[in-house]
N, C-alpha and C positions, 0 to 999 in steps of 0.2 A: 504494500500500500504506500510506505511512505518511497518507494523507486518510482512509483505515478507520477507522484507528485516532483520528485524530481525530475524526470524523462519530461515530465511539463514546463518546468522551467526549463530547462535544456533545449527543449523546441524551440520554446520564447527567445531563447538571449542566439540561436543555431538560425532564428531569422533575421536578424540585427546584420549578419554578414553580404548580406545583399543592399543591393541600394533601397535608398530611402521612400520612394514613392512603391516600390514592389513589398516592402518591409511591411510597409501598412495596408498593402491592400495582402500581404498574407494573414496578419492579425487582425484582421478584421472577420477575414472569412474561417481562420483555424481557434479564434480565442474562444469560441461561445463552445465548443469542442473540449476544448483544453480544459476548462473552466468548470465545463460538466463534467467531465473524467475527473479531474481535481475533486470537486466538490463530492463526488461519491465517494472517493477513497479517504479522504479526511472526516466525514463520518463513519465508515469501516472502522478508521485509525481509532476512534475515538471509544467505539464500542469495544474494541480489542483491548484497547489501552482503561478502560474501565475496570478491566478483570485484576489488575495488578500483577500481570506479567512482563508486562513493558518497563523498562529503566527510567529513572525520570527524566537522563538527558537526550535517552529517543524522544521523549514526549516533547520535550520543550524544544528540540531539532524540528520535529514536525510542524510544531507550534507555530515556531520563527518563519518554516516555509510557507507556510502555508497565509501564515500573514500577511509576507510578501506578495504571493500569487492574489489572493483576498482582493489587495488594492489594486490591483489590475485588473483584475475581473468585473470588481465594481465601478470602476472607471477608465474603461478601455482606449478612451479618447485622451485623455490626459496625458500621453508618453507619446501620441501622434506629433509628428513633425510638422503635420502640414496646419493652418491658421483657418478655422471656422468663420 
């Protein structure tokens, strides 16, 4: 669960290599994807991580990522280059 979650950021930051006007029109069409795969697996994480078999610094690893991804998700335009 929490490899999702990275393999999701890793697609994010693995679009950044291309130019800037294809960068955004990849995240625009692969985020709400990402975003849903993300979001399933961090509640997975959450009910697994409930039973107290997970370490606390997996937990707060997922935590921190998952944060991050979070504010992307919920404001997908915000990291766009391009000027509304």
């Amino acid at each position: 669960m929490r490899s999702l979650i990275f393999a999701s950021v890793a697609a994010l930051s693995l679009a950044s290599c291309t130019t800037t006007g294809s960068t955004d029109s990849a995240n625009q069409k692969n985020l709400p994807q990402v975003c849903s795969a993300a979001a399933t697996a961090h509640s997975a994480f959450l009910i697994v991580a409930s039973t107290g078999n997970i370490k606390s610094r997996t937990i707060a690893r997922e935590a921190a990522a998952w944060s991050a991804l979070d504010v992307v998700c919920k404001n997908p335009r915000a990291g766009s280059s391009t000027v509304a």
